[in-house]
C-alpha positions in Angstrom: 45.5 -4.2 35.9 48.8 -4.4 34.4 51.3 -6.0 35.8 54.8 -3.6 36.8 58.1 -4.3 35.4 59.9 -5.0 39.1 59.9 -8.8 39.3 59.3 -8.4 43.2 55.6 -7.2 42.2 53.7 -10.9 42.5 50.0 -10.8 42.9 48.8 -12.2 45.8 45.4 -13.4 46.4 43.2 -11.5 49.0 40.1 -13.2 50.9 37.5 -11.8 51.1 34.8 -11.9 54.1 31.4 -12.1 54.4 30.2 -9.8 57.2 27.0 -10.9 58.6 24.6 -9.2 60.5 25.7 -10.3 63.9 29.3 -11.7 63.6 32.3 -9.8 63.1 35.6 -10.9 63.1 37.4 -11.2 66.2 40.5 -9.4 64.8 38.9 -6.4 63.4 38.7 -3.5 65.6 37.6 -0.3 63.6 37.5 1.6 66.8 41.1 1.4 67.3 42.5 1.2 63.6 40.5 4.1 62.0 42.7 5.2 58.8 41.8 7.5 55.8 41.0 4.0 53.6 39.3 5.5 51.1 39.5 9.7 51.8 41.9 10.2 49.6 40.4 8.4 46.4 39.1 11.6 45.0 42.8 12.9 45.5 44.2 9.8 43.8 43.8 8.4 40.4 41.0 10.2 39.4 38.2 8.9 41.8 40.0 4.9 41.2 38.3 2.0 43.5 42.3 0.5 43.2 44.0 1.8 46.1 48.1 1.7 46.2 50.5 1.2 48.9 51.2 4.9 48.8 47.6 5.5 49.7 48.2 2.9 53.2 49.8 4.6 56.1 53.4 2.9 57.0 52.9 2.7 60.4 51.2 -0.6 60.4 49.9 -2.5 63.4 50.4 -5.9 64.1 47.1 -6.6 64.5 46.2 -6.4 60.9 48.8 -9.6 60.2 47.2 -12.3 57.8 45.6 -15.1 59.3 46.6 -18.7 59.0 43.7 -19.7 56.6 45.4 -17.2 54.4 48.6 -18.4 54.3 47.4 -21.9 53.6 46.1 -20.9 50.7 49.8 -20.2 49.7 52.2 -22.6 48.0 55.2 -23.4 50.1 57.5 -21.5 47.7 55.6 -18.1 48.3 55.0 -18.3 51.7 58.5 -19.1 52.7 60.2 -15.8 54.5 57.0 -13.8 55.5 57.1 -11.6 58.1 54.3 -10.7 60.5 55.2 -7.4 60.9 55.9 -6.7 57.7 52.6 -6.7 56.5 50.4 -3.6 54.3 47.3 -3.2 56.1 44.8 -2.8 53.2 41.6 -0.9 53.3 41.5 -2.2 57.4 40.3 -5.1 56.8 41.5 -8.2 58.9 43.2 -9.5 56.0 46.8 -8.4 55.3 49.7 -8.5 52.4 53.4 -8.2 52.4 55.1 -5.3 50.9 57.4 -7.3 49.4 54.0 -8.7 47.3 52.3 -5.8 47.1 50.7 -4.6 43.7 51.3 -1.2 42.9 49.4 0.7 40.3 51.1 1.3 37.2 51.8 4.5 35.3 48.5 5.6 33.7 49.4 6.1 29.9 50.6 9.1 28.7 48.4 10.6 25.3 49.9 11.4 22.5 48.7 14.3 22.0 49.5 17.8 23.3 46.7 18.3 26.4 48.3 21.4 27.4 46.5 23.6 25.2 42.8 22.2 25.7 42.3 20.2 28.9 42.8 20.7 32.4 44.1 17.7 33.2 48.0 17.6 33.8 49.9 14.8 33.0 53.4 15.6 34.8 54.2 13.5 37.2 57.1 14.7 38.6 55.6 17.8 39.7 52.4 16.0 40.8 54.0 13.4 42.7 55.0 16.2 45.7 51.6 17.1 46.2 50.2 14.0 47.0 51.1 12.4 50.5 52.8 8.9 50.9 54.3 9.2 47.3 57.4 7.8 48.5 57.6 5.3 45.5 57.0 8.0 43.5 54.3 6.7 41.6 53.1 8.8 38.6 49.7 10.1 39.2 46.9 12.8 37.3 45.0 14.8 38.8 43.0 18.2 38.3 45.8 20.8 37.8 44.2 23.5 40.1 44.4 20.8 43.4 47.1 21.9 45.7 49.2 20.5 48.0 47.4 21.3 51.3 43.6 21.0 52.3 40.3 20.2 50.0 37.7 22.4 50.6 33.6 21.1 49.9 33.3 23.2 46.7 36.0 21.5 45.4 38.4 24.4 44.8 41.9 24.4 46.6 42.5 26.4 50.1 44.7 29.2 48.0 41.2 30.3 46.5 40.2 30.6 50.6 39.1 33.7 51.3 40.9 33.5 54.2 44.2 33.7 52.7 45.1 37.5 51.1 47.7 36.4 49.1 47.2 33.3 46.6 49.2 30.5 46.9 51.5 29.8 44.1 50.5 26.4 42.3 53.6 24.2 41.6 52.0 23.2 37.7 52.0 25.7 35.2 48.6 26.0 34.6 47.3 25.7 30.7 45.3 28.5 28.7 42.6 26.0 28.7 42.6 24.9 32.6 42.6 29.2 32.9 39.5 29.2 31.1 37.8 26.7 32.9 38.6 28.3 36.1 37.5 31.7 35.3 33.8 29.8 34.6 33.3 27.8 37.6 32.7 30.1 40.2 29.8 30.9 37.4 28.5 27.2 37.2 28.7 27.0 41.0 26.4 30.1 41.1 24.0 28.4 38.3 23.5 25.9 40.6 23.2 27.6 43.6 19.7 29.5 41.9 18.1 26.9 41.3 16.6 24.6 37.9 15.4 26.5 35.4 11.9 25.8 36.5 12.4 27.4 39.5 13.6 30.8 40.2 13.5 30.7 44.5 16.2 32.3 46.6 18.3 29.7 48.2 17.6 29.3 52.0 19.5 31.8 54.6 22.2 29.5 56.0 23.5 27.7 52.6 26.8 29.1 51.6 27.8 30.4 47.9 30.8 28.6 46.6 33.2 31.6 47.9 31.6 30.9 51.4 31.7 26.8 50.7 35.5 27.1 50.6 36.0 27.9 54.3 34.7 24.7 54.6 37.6 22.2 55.5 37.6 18.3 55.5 38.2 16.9 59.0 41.3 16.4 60.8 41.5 12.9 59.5 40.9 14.1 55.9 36.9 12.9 55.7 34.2 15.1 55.1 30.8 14.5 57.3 28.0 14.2 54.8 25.7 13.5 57.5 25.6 17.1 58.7 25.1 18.9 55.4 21.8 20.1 54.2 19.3 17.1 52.5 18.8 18.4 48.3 15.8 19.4 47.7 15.8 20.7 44.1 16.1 24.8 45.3 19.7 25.5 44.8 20.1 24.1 41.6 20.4 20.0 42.5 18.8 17.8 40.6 16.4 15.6 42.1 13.2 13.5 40.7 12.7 14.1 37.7 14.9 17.4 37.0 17.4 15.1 35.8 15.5 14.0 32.8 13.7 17.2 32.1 13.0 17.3 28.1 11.4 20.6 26.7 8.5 18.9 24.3 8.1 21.7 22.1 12.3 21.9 21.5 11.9 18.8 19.9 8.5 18.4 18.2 8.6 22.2 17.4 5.4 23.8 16.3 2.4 21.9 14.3 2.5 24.1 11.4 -0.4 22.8 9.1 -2.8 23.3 12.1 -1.9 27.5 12.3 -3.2 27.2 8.9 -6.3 28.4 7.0 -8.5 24.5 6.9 -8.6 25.8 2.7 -5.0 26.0 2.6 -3.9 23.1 4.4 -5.8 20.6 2.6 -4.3 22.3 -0.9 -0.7 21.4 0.8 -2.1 17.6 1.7 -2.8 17.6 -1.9 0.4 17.4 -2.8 1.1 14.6 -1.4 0.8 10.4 -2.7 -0.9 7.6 -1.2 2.0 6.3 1.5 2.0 10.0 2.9 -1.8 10.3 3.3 -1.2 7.5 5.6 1.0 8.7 7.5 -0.7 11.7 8.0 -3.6 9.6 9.4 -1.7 8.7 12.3 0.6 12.3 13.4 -2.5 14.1 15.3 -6.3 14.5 15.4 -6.1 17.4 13.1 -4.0 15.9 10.6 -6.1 12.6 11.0 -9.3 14.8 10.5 -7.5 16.8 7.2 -6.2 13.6 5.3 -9.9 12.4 5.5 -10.7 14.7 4.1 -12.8 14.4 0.7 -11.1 16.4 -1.3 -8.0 15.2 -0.7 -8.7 11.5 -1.8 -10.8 12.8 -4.8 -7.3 14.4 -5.7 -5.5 10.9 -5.1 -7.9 9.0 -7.0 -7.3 11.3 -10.0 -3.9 10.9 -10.4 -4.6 7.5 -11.1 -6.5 8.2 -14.2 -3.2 7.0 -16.7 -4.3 3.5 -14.7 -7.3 3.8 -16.1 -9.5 4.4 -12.8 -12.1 6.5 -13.7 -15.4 7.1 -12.4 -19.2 8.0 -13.8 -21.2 10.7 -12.2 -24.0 9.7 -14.5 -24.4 6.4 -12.3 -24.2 8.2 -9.1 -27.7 8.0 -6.9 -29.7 10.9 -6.9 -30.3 13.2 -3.5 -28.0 10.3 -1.6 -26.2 13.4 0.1 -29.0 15.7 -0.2 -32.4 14.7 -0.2 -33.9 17.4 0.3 -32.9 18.9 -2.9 -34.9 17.9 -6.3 -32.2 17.7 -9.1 -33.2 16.9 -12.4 -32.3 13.0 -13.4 -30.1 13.7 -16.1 -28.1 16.1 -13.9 -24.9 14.6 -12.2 -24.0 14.9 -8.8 -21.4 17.2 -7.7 -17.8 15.4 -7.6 -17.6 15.7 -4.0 -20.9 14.6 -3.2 -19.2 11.3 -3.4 -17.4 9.4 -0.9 -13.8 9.4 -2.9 -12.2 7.0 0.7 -14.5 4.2 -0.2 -14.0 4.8 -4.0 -10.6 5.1 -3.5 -10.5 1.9 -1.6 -13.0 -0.5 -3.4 -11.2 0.5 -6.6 -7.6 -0.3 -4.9 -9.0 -4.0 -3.8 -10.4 -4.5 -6.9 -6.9 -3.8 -8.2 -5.8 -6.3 -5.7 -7.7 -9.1 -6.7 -6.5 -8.6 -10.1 -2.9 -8.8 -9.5 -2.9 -11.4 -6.6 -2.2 -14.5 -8.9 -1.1 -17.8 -7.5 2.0 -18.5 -9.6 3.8 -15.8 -7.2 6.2 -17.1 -4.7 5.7 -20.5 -5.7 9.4 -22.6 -4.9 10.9 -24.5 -7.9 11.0 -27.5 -5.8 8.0 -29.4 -5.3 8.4 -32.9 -5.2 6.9 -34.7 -2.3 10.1 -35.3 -0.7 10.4 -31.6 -0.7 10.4 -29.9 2.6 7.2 -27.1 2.9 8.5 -24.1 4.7 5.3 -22.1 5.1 1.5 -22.6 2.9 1.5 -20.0 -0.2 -1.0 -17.8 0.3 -3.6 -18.4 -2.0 -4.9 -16.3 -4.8 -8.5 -14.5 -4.9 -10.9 -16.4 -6.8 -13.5 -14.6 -8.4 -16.8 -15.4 -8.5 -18.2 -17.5 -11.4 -21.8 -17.4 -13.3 -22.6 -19.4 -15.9 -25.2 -18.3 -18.2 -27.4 -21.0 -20.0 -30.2 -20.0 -23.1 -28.6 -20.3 -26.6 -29.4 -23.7 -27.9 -26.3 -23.4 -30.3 -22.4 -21.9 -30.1 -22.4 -18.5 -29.0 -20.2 -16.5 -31.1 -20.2 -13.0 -29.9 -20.3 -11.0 -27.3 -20.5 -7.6 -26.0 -21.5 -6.2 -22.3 -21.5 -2.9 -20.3 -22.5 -2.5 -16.4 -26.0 -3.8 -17.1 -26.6 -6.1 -20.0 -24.5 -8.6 -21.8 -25.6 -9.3 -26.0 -25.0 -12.5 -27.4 -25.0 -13.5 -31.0 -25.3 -17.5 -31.5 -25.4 -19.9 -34.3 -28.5 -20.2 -33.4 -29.6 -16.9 -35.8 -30.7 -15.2 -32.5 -29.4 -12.4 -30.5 -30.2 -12.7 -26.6 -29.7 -9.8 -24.2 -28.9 -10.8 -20.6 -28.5 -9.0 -17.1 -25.2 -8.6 -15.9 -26.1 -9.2 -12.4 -28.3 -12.1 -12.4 -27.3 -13.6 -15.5 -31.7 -13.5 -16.4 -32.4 -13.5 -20.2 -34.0 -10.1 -20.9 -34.4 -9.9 -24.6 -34.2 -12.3 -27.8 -34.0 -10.7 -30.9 -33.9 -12.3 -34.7 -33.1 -10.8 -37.8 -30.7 -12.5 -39.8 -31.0 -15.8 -41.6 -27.9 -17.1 -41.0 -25.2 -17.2 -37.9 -24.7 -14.5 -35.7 -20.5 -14.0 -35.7 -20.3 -10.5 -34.4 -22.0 -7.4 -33.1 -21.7 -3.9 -31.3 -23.4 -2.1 -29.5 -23.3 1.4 -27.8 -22.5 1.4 -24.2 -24.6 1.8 -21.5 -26.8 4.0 -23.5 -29.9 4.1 -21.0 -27.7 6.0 -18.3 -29.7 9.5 -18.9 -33.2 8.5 -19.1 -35.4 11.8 -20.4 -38.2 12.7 -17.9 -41.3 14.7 -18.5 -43.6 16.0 -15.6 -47.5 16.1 -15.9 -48.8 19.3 -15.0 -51.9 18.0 -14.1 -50.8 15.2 -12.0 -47.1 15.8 -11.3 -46.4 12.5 -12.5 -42.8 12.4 -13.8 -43.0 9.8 -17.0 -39.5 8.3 -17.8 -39.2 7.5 -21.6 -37.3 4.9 -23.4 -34.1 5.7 -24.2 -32.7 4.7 -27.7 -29.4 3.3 -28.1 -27.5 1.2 -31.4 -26.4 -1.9 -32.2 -25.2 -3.3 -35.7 -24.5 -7.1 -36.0 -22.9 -9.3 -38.9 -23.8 -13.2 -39.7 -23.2 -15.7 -42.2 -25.9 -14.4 -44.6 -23.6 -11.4 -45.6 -25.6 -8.8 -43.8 -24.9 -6.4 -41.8 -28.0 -5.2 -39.4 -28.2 -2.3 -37.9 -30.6 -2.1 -34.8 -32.3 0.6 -32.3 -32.3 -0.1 -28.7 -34.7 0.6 -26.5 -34.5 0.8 -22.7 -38.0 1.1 -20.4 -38.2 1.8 -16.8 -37.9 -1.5 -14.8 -41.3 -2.3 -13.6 -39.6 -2.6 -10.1 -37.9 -0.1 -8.3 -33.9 -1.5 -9.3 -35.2 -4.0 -11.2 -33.5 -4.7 -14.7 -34.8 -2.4 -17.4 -37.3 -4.0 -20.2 -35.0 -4.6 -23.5 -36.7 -4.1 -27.1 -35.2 -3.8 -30.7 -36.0 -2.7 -34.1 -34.4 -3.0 -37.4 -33.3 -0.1 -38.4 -31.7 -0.8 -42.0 -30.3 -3.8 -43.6 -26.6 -3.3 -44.9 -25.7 -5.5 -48.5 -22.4 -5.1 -49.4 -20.5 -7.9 -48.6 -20.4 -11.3 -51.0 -19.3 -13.6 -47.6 -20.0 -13.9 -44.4 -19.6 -10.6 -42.0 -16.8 -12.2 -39.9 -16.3 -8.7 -37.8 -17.2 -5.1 -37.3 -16.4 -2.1 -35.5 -18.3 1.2 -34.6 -17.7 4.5 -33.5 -19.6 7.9 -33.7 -18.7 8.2 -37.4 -18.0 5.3 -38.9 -18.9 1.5 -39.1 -16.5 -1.3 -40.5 -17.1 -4.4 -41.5 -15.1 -6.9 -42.7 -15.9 -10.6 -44.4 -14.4 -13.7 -46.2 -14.4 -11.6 -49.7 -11.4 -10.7 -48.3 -12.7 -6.6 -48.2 -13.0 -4.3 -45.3 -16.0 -1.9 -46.4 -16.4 1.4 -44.7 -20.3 3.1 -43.8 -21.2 6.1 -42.8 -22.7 6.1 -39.5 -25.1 8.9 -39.6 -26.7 8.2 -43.1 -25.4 4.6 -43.2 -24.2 4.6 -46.9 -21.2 2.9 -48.1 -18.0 5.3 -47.8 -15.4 3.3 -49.4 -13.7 0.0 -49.8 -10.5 -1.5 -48.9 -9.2 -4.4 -51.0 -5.7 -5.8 -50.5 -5.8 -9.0 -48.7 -5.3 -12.2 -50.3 -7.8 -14.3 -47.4 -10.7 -13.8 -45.7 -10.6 -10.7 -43.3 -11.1 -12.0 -39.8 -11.1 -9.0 -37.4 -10.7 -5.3 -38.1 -10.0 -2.5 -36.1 -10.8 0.6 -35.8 -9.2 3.9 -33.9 -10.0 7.4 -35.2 -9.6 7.7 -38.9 -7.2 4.4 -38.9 -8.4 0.9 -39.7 -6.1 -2.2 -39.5 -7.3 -5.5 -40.6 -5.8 -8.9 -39.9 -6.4 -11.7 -42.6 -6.2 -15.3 -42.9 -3.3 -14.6 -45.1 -0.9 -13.8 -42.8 -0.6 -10.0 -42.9 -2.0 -6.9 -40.9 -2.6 -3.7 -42.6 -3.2 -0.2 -41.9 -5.5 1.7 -43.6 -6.5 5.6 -43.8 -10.6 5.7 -43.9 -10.6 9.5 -45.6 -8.5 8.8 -48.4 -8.9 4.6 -48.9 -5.4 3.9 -49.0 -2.9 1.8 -47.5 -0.1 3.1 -44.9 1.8 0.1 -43.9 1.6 -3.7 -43.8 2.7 -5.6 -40.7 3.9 -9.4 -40.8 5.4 -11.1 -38.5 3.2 -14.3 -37.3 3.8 -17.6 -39.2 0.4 -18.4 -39.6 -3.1 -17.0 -40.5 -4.7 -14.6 -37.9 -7.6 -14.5 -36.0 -8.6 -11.6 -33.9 -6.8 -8.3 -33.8 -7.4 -5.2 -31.1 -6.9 -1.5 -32.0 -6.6 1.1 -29.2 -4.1 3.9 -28.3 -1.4 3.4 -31.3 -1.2 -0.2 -29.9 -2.1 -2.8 -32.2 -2.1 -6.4 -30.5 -3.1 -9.3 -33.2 -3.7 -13.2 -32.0 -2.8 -15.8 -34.8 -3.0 -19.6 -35.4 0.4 -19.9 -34.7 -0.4 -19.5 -30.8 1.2 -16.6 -30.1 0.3 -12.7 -29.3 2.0 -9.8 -30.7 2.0 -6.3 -29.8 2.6 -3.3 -32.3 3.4 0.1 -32.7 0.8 1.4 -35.2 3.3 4.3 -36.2 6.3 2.7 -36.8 5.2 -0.9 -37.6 7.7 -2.6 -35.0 6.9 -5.8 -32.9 7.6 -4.5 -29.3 6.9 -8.0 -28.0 5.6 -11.6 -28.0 3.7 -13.4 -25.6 3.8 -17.0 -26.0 1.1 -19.9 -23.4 -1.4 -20.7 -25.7 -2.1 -24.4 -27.0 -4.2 -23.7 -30.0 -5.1 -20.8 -31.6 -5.9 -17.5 -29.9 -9.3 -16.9 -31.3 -10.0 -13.7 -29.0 -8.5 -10.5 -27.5 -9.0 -7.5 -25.4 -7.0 -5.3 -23.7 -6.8 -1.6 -21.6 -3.7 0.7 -22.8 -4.0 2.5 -19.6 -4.7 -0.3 -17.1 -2.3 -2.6 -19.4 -4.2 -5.7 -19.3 -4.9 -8.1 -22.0 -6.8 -10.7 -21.6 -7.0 -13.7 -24.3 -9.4 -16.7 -25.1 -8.0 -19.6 -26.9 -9.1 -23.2 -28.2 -7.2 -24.6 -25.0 -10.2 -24.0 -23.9 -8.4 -21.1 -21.4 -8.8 -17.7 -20.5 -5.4 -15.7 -19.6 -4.8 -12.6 -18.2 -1.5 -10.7 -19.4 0.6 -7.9 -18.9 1.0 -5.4 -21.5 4.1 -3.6 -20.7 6.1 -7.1 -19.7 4.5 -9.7 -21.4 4.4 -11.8 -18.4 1.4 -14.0 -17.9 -0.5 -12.9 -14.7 -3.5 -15.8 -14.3 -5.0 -18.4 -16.1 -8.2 -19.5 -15.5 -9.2 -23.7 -16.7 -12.6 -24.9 -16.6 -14.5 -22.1 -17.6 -15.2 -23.9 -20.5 -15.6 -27.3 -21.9 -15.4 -26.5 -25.5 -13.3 -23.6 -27.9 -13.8 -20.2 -26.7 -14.3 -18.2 -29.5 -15.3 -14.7 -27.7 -13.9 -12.7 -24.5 -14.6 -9.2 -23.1 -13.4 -7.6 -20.2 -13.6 -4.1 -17.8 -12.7 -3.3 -14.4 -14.0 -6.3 -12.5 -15.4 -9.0 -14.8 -14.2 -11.3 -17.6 -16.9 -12.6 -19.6 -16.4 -15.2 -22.6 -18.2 -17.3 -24.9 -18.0 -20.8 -26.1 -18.7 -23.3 -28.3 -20.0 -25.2 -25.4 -23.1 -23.0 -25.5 -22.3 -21.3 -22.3 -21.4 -17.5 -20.9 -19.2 -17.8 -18.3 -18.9 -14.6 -15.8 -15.9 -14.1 -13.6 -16.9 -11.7 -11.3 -13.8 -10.1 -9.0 -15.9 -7.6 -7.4 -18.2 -9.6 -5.2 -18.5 -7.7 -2.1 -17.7 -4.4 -3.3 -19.4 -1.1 -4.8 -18.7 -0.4 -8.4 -21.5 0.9 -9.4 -19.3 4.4 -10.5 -16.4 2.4 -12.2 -15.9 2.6 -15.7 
């Protein structure tokens, strides 16, 4: 509170007293001092608990003079010339202060701005300061502007509203255009009230007065009003009791579930609009919306749109009658899409992402000394499952695998066919008289096995089916091969491999050092330093491109381009239909030794340790990746997924990112020797040594992907 100009204004310290139970002090009588104390608050600065002298009556007895304890409590100085009887009784109690050290309230602020046009308040105290009794010291005060100077009636409103009185009184303050308003609407709010919550539309009892009958109802002679005698509230005439006072209207604020007043087919067309963090959350607004984002269609959709990752599925691979049965479908025909479960798709393939990406380098602090201080343990990265494959009895060059079968070629002059899963030799084939160094083969070829039906017996016969394969060696041959799958002896057994020589290619005058296939053509290239090109279909030579200056030790092939990647240095681009040469790239200081050709992205590994990544169109370097130790002897990467992964003689195996160039994992051990092969797909990395070994790194353990391609 502050503190009043008047230097005869000192604050003086009241005692307060603990009133028991059963004591009472002996000087307090409230039978014989009864005063207003605190009827008048509600008249006085606006409902205060600070009462003023001009709220105390000046007659003052005696009786209420302080007691000695008090005034001990007093330094000589201020209790020198006090006067018993000229002592403030305050609020009755026992304990009593001088006038002369009273502490009046001071002046409530004025506001700056005009109120005169908007409120109902009325800040003049002069005219104010005649209603109010015991204003003597003419203390500035507010109050509501429609309070007069006489009685206060229950409703609140002042006695020149009685309906008593014909005439109204006149109201000393000039009432505002604002206060005018708010007078003409309370006898409506009082009303309001009086009928009751909105919940309940009940008469109001016989004998409870409107607020034109509530003003004949005075205060007491002594100003007090008896609450004890007025009706208890019981909610009917507008009060608000229990829980009225918090009543929310639940549909005002969650408004109306749209999606569920809608047809099931177009509701799950609107969740299809919608990406993965929104499918979640749909999962957990309602039942209905929990049962419509499960839905199957709706995570078919989501796994879709992450086809440009390179998620994709085969329907080929899909179980037969898994959904239905009952039904007798043909082998060779494929389920329909949502016979699938796309959720568990959708999640296997989005853990199997995980896996891929969790490497352990992230997070890891610069400082690790041992004095070092560890905050927390770095979560450690997912470890795939490793199968090392044993049979070859010399380096194993080559290597190529689908979701069945890996083929090897060794120095050994054979070519061994191995299951995927158990890592079991299947197959050994020989037909060349020198190394193996490369080989291709088509892709999961026994997928659609043909089926014939016996009439007689009803016997369904599965036939072999026939797939290709053409492999290079040291003895400057190229051989092409036909494939042949039989029906496992057990049911989901692995399939019984065979092989026959198809033709023998002679064309070359070195070794075949690499080839590439597609459905037209086949190229080869060899340390003659030529790339030939052969028909597919009728296997004849189609042309031959000369330019390098070294032996040609990778090609690549993509549509009707080839680019090639010599020991001399340079990479260059060739058109197959018309022989020639479009455009040389060089940039690598040293010879090269692998090269990968997919999606206008050329990426080529040299001796000089690093990897570089090309546009085939405009010949520019987009970037370098630099880790490698010794020469990067093999590559493979996925333009959508935009992973490379890279085999080196550091006898390592790392796992890149295209699109930054960033190293992602490494992986040490695999092998004790020079890797000189790697492959990779969804969930495996599979790479070949000249330790003799196949190493599998499985990051799928655990998980369905039987449909992943």
């Amino acid at each position: 509170m502050a503190q009043p100009e008047s230097s005869s204004h000192i604050p003086f310290p009241i005692p307060t007293y603990d009133h028991g139970e059963d004591e009472e002090p002996a000087d307090y009588a409230p039978e014989t001092h009864a005063t207003p104390r605190f009827s008048h608050l509600l008249n006085s600065v606006l409902g205060s608990p600070y009462l003023t002298t001009a709220d105390l009556p000046s007659d003052v007895d005696t009786a209420y003079a302080p007691s000695t304890t008090m005034l001990m409590g007093m330094d000589d100085s201020a209790a020198v010339g006090y006067d018993m009887d000229d002592m403030e009784t305050v609020d009755g109690a026992f304990a009593s202060v001088p006038r002369s050290l009273t502490v009046t309230r001071p002046t409530s602020p004025t506001p700056s701005f005009r109120t005169d046009t908007f409120s109902i308040v009325h800040w003049d105290p002069d005219a104010y300061s005649s209603l109010l009794p015991g204003n003597g010291d003419r203390t500035p005060r507010c109050s509501m502007a429609f309070m007069s100077s006489g009685r206060r009636t229950i409703s609140g409103y002042p006695s020149y509203w009685n309906g008593r009185s014909s005439t109204p009184m006149p109201s000393p303050i000039k009432p505002s255009r604002s206060m005018n308003i708010g007078m003409s609407f309370i006898p409506k709010i009082w009303d309001a009230l009086r009928e009751g919550s909105p919940g309940k539309r009940i008469r109001r009892r016989p004998g409870i007065p409107s607020w034109r009958e509530a003003a004949e109802l005075d205060y007491h002679s002594d100003g007090s009003i008896d609450y004890a005698s007025l009706d208890p509230l019981d909610g009917e005439e507008g009060e608000l009791i229990d829980d009225e006072a918090c009543f929310i209207d639940v549909r005002a604020i969650t408004g109306m579930d749209i999606v569920s007043h809608l047809p099931l087919e177009l509701a799950l067309h609107l969740l299809t609009f919608l990406d993965l963090p929104s499918i979640l959350a749909c999962l957990r607004v309602s039942r209905n919306w929990n049962h419509l984002a499960y839905d199957n269609s709706i995570w078919r959709v989501l796994f879709s749109l992450r086809e440009q990752d390179g998620w994709r599925v085969d329907l080929r691979r899909a179980p037969r009658g898994t959904m239905y049965p009952s039904l007798r479908m043909p082998p060779s025909m494929a389920p329909a899409p949502l016979e699938l479960n796309w959720y568990h798709l959708y999640r296997n393939r989005q853990e199997l992402e995980r896996r891929w990406s969790n490497y352990p380098s992230a997070g890891l602090s610069a400082d690790l000394s041992d004095d070092a201080p560890v905050e927390k343990e770095l979560p450690r990265a997912y470890e795939p499952k490793v199968m090392r494959i044993s049979g070859h009895s010399d380096s194993v060059y080559c290597l190529e695998f689908d979701s069945s079968r890996i083929v090897t070629g060794s120095r050994d002059r054979t070519i061994k066919v191995w299951s995927l899963k158990t890592g079991k030799c299947l197959a050994t084939f020989a037909g060349h008289r020198g190394s193996v160094l490369c080989l291709k083969f088509d892709r999961d070829w026994d997928i659609l096995d043909d089926e014939s039906e016996d009439i007689h017996t009803g016997i369904r016969a599965r036939k072999p089916r026939r797939g290709f394969m053409v492999s290079g060696s040291s003895d400057c041959t190229v051989v092409v091969w036909d494939l042949y799958a039989h029906p496992p002896v057990v049911p989901g057994g692995d399939s019984l491999i065979t092989a026959d020589v198809r033709k023998v290619l002679r064309a070359h005058g070195g070794g075949v050092l690499d080839l590439r296939i597609d459905e037209r053509w086949i190229v080869s290239c060899s340390k003659d330093a030529l790339i030939r090109v052969w028909d597919r279909n009728t296997l004849e030579l189609h042309c031959t491109l000369n330019g390098h200056e070294g032996p040609v030790n990778a090609v690549g092939l993509q549509g009707n381009r080839v680019v090639s990647a010599s020991g001399d240095g340079k990479m260059i681009l060739w058109d197959v239909v018309s022989g020639q040469r479009m455009r040389t790239l060089e940039g690598h200081d040293r010879g090269l030794a692998c090269i990968e050709f997919k999606d206008n992205l050329i990426v080529s590994g040299s001796n000089d340790c690093k990897i570089k990544v090309w546009d085939a169109d405009t010949g520019v370097c987009l970037r370098t990746l630099t880790g490698h130790d010794y020469l990067v002897r093999a590559l493979s990467f996925d333009p959508r997924s935009g992973r490379l992964v890279s085999g080196s003689y550091d006898k390592t195996v790392k796992v890149w990112d295209l699109h930054s160039g960033k190293m992602v994992r490494e992986f040490r051990g695999c092998h004790a020797s020079h890797i000189f092969d790697v492959k990779f797909d969804h969930c495996r990395i599979v790479s070949t040594s000249h330790d003799r070994k196949i190493v599998v790194l499985d990051f799928s353990e655990g998980l369905d992907t039987t449909l992943f391609v």
